[in-house]
FIMIVO-922394 format. One record per residue (C-alpha): residue in one letter; z negated, y, x negated. Coordinates in steps of 0.25 Angstrom, whole numbers, padded with zeros to 4 digits, always signed. Each point is the difference from the previous one (the first is absolute). Layout:
BEGIN
AZYX;...
***
This chain:
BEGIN
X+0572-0079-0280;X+0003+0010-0012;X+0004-0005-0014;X+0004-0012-0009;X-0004-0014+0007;X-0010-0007-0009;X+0000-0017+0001;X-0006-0006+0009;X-0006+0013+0010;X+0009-0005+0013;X-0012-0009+0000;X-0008+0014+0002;X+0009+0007+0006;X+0003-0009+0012;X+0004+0006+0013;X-0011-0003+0007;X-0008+0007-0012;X+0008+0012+0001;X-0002+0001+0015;X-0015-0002-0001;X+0000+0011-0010;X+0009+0009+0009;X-0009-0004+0012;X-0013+0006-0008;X+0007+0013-0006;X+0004+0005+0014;X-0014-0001+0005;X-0008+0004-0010;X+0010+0009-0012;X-0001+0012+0011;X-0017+0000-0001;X+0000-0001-0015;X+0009+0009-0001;X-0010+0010+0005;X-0009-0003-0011;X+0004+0008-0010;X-0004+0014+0008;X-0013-0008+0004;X-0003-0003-0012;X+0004+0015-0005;X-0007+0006+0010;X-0012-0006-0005;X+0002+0004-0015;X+0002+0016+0004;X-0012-0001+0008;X-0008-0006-0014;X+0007+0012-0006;X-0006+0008+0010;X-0013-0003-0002;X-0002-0007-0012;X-0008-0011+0007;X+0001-0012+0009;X-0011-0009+0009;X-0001-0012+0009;X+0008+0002+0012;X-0007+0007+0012;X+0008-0004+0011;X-0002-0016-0005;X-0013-0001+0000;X-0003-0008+0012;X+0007-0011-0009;X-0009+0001-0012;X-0010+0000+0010;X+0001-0011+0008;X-0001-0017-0001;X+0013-0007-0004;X+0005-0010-0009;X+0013-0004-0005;X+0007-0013+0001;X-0006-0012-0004;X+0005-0004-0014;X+0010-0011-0002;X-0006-0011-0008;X+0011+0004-0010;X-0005+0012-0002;X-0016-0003-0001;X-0001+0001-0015;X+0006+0009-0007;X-0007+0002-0013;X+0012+0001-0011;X+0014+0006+0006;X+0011+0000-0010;X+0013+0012+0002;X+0011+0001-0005;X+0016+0000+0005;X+0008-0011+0006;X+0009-0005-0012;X-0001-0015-0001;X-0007-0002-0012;X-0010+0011+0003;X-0001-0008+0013;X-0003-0014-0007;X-0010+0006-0008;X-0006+0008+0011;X+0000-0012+0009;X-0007-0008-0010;X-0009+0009-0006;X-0012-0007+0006;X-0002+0014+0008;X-0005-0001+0014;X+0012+0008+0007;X+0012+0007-0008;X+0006+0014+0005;X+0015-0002+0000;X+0003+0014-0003;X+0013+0007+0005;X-0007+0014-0001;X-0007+0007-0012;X+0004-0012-0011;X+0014-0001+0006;X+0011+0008-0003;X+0010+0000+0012;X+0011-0002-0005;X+0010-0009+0008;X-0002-0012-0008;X-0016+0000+0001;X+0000+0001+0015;X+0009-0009+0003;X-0004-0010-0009;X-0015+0001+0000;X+0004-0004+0017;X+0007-0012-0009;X-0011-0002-0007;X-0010-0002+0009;X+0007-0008+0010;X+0004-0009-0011;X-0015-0001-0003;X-0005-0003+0011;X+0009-0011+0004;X-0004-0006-0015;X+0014+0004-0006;X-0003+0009-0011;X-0002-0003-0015;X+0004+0008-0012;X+0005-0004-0012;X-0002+0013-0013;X+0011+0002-0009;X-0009-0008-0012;X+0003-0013+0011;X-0015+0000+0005;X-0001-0005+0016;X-0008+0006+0010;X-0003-0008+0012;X-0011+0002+0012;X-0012-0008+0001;X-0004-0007+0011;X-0001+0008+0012;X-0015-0001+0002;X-0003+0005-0014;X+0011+0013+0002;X-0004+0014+0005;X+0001+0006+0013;X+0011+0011+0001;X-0003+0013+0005;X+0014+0008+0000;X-0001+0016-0002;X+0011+0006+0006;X+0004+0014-0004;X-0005+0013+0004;X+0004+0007+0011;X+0006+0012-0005;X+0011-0009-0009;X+0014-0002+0007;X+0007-0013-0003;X+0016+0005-0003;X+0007-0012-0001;X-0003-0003+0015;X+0005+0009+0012;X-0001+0001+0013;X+0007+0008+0008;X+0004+0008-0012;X-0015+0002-0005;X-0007-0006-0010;X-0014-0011+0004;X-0013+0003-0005;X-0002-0010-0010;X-0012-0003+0006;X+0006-0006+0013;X+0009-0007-0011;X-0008-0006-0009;X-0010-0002+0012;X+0010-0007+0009;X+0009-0008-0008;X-0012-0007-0006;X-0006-0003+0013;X+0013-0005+0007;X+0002-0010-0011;X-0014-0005-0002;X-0009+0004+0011;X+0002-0012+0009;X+0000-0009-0012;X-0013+0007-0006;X-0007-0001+0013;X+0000-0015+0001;X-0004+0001-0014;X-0013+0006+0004;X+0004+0008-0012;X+0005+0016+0006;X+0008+0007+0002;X-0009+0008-0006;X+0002+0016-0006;X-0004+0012-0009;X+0001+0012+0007;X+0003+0012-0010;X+0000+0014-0001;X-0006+0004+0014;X-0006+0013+0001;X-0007-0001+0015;X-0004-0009+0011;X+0014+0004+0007;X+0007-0007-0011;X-0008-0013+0001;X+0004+0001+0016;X+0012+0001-0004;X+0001-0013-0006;X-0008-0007+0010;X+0011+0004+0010;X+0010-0003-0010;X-0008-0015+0000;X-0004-0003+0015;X+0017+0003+0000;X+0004-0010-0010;X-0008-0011+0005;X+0003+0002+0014;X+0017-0001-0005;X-0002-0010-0008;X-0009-0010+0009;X-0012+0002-0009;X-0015+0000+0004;X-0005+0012+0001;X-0009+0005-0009;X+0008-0012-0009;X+0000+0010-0009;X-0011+0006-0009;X+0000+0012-0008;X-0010+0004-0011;X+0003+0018-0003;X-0002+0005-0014;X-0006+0013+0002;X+0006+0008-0013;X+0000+0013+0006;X-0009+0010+0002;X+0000+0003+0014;X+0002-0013+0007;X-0016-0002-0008;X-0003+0008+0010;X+0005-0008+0010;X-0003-0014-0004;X-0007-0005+0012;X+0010+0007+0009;X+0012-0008-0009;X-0006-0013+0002;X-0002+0003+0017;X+0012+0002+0001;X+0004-0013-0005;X-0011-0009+0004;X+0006-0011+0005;X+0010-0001-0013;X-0011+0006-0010;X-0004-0009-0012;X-0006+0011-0008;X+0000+0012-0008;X+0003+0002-0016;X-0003+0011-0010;X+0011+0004-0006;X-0003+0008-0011;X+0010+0006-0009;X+0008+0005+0013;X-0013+0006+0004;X+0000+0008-0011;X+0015+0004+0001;X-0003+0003+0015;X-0013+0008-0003;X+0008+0009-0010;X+0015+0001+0011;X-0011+0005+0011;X-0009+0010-0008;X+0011+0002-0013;X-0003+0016+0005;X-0013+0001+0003;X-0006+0005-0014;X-0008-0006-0010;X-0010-0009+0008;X+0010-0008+0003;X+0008-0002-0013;X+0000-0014-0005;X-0005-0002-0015;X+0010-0011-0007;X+0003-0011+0008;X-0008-0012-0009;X-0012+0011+0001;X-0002-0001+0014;X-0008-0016+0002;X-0003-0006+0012;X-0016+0003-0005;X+0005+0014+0002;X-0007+0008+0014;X+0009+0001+0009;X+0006-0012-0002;X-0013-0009+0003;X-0001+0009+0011;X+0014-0005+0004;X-0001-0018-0004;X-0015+0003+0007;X+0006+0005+0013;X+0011-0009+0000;X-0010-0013-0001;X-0009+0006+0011;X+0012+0002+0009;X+0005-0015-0001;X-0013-0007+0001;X-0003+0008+0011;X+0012-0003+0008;X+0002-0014-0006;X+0011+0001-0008;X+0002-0002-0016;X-0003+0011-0010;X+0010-0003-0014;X-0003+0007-0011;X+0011+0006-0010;X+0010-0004-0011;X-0006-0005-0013;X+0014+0007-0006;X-0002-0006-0015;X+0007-0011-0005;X-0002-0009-0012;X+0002+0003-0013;X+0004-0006-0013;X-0011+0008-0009;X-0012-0005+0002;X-0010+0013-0001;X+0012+0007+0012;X-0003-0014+0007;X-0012-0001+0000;X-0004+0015+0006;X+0009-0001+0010;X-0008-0015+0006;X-0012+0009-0002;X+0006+0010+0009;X+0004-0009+0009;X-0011-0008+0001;X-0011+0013+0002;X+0009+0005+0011;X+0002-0013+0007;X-0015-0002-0001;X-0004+0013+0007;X+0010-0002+0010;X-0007-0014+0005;X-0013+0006-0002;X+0004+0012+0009;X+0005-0008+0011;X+0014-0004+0000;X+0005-0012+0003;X+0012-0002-0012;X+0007+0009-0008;X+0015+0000-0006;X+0004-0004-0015;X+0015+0004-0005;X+0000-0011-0008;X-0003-0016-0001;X-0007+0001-0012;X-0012+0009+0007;X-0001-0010+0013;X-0010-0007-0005;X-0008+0011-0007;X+0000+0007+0015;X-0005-0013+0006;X-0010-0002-0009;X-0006+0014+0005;X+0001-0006+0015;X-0004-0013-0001;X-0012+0006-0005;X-0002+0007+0012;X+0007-0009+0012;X-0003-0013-0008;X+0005-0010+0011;X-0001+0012+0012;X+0016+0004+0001;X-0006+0016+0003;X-0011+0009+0001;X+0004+0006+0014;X-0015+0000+0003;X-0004+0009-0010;X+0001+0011+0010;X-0003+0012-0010;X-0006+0006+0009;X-0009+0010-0011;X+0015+0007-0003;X+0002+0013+0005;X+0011+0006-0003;X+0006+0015+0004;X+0011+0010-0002;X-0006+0005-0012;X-0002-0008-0008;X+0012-0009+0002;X+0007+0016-0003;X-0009+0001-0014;X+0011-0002-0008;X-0006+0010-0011;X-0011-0011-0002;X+0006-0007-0010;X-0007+0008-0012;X+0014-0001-0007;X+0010+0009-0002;X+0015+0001-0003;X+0007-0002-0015;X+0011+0000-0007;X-0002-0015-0005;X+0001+0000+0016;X+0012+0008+0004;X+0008-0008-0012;X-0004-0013+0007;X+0004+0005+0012;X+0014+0002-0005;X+0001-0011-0008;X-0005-0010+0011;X+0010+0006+0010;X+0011+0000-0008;X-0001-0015-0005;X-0003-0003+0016;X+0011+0008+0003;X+0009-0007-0007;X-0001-0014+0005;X-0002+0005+0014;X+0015+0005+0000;X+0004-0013-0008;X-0006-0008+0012;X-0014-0005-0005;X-0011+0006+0008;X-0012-0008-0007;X+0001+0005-0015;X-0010-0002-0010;X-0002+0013-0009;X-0013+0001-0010;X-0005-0012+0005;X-0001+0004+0014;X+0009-0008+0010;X+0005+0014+0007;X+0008+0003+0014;X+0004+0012+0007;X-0013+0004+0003;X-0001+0003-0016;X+0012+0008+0000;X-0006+0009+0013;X-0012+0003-0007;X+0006+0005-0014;X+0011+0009+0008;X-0011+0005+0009;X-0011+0003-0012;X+0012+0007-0007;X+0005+0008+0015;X-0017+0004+0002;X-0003+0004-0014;X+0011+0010-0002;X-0004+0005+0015;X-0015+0002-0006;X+0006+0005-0012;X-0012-0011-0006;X-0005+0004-0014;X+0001-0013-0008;X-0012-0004-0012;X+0009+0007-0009;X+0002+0012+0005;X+0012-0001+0005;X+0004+0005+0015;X+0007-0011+0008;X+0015+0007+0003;X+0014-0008+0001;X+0004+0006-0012;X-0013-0008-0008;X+0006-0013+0010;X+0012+0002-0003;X-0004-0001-0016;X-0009-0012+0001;X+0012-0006+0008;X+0009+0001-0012;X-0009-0004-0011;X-0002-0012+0009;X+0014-0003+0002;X+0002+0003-0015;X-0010-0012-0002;X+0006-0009+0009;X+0013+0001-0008;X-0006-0003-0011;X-0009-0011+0006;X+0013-0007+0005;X+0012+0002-0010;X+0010+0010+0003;X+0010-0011+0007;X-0008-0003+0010;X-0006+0013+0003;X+0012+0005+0002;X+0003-0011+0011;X-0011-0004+0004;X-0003+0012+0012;X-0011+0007-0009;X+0006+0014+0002;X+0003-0001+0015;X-0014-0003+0003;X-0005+0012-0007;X+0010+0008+0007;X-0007-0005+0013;X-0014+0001-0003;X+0002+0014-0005;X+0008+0004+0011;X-0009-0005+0012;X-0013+0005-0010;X+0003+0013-0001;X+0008+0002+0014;X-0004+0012+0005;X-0003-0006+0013;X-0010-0012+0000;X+0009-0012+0003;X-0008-0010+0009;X+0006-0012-0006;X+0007-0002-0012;X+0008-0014+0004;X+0007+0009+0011;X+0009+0006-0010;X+0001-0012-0011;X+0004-0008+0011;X+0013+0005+0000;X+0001-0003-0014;X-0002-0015+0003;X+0012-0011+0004;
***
């Protein structure tokens, strides 16, 4: 154990804990380890040829007749998830949100710094032993409802290509995955279990169907060392990148027996389309990120395929993050619940079977879309979709869009991750910014439009040609106008210029860096 003790984490950090976490880095820290050259072999190959396709060597299992596990009762209806991370106020409201299950997220809406992984663990233990309240700085309390009325917690660990550096073993750092992953499930699973209420997880960030069997062997060991059930555990995989949409029906084989679903996470979908094909030319430039809609080609091609791919194998299909957050002017407010409302509406017309809010405020405008679908059914797994046919092309027709990059986009890309940025190294991963709630994911996308429109040397709807010189003049105009937004004093400690110094170092790097919380994490405590 590496730095400053916080209170109360020898409640986390037992022995056995520690052993348990040892246990499953041996095994398991020497096959991730190998996922970096995979996963690089398989971006030079897309280099290569400027393409990808469904997987020829696994089409016996897109072929043949087989089902995932039987969903727990816990997890039959899904029809409003709530995200957001694991402080204990966010957790009281998230809890009490009237949303069916709430994703505790130690990943993309956390920022890892010591205290949030320790004390989210805190947190959630606490909750789920109904020993958690919250009382604001204005005196206000927050307590949990009653246990019937609360969510159902699905936790997302980290991504396995994030090292945890305040635990060692053996002299090297654990994947943060096994120790968000593990701790969690050595505190509560047993408890959870006789809940009938988990342990349940998010799997983030996976690029193939050798990742997801990865974590099934990372899950069949867990339960077996811990004396739980197996296939106790039940795992529903966000698909957020652009290969593993290629291999949805292999990712959900190899976890059958833990599979609870798939989910379409869409603003990592974009950042992952850009790192795969940031060099493969103009058909694959991305227009402005708040461009590029669900309604847009490609991205049907992508929600259709992944509701086809669930209902056929009997699983959950979860639709994407309604990002906006009430607002205090009406007309801003009153867009946005529009926004949301028409995407939740086409996503329980196309077939999903719930959908993900970053906000209490939207929960009930995202049920009201399902209930009129579901009305008292929990899904709709039996609408097979079975008119969707989906292929490579058009999942790749990223030049569909009909829109194009401009400078009101490259500004907002520097803007957005700067203010991201900011907070991120301040250690809050879930930031609201323009009346979006954002997390890394936002961040990703901004560096990565910035990285491939230099590379395209993109003409911009003024003219201009895309170059880092022309970022690094919006950057200063923007950080001018933050200085001007926020007072002198506070600009000045408030991190503002550090995070500019990041995002232009890791935009304009000459070599495409794969994720940008590899280098900031070092910054963290």
């Amino acid at each position: 154990m590496h730095g400053t003790p916080l209170p109360r984490e020898e409640e986390v950090l037992t022995p056995e804990a520690l052993e348990f976490l040892a246990e499953l880095h041996r095994r398991f820290t020497p096959v991730r380890d190998d996922l970096p050259a995979a996963r690089a072999a398989r971006r030079a190959e897309i280099a290569r040829t400027g393409t990808l396709d469904f997987l020829p060597e696994t089409a016996a299992v897109r072929e043949a007749e087989w089902s995932v596990a039987p969903t727990p009762p816990a997890l039959l209806d899904r029809r409003v998830e709530i995200t957001g991370p694991t402080d204990r106020k966010m957790t009281v409201n998230a809890l009490n949100s009237g949303a069916r299950v709430w994703l505790a997220d130690f990943e993309d809406a956390s920022s890892p710094t010591r205290a949030n992984v320790i004390g989210g663990q805190i947190t959630m233990a606490d909750a789920f032993r109904r020993r958690l309240d919250f009382t604001d700085e204005r005196g206000k309390r927050y307590a949990l409802r009653p246990d019937e009325e609360l969510a159902v917690v699905v936790m997302r660990p980290r991504g396995w290509h994030l090292d945890e550096k305040h635990l060692t073993v053996d002299g090297r750092r654990i994947p943060g995955a096994l120790v968000d992953f593990g701790l969690y499930l050595f505190h509560n699973g047993r408890l959870l279990a006789e809940q009938g209420r988990g342990p349940y997880f998010y799997l983030a960030k996976l690029e193939s169907h050798t990742e997801a069997r990865l974590w099934n062997d990372v899950f069949l060991a867990a339960q077996e060392l811990l004396g739980l059930e197996r296939g106790t555990i039940r795992a529903t995989v966000l698909i957020e990148t652009i290969t593993a949409a290629f291999e949805m029906e292999e990712i959900l084989y190899e976890l059958r027996e833990h599979a609870a679903g798939l989910n379409a996470g869409r603003w990592d979908y974009l950042f992952s389309i850009v790192k795969n094909f940031r060099d493969a030319g103009e058909r694959f430039v991305l227009p402005d990120r708040n461009a590029v809609t669900m309604t847009a080609p490609f991205m049907r091609a992508y929600t259709e395929l992944l509701v086809r791919t669930c209902h056929k194998r009997g699983a959950h299909a979860i639709g994407g993050m309604a990002a906006f957050i009430p607002s205090k002017d009406e007309e801003v407010n009153a867009t946005a619940m529009e926004k949301v409302r028409a995407d939740k509406d086409r996503e329980a017309a196309d077939g999903f079977d719930g959908s993900w809010v970053a906000h209490p405020g939207l929960v009930p405008v995202a049920r009201a879309s399902f209930d009129a679908v579901l009305g008292d059914r929990p899904h709709q797994r039996e609408r097979l979709r079975e008119d969707v046919r989906v292929t490579a092309e058009q999942l790749l027709a990223i030049d569909s869009t009909g829109a194009h990059p401009t400078l009101a986009g490259l500004r907002n890309a520097v803007q957005v991750g700067t203010r991201y940025l900011r907070s991120w190294l301040a250690g809050r991963g879930a930031v609201a910014v323009f009346d979006l709630m954002e997390d890394v994911a936002t961040a990703e996308i901004s560096r990565s439009q910035l990285w491939q429109w230099i590379e395209a040397r993109v003409v911009l709807d003024d003219g201009r040609t895309v170059t880092a010189d022309l970022v690094r003049e919006v950057a200063a105009e923007e950080l001018a106008a933050i200085e001007a937004e926020v007072g002198t004093e506070e600009f000045a400690g408030g991190g503002w210029r550090r995070a500019h110094e990041l995002l232009l170092e890791i935009a304009l790097a000459e070599e495409y860096v794969d994720f940008l919380t590899i280098p900031a994490y070092e910054l963290l405590d």
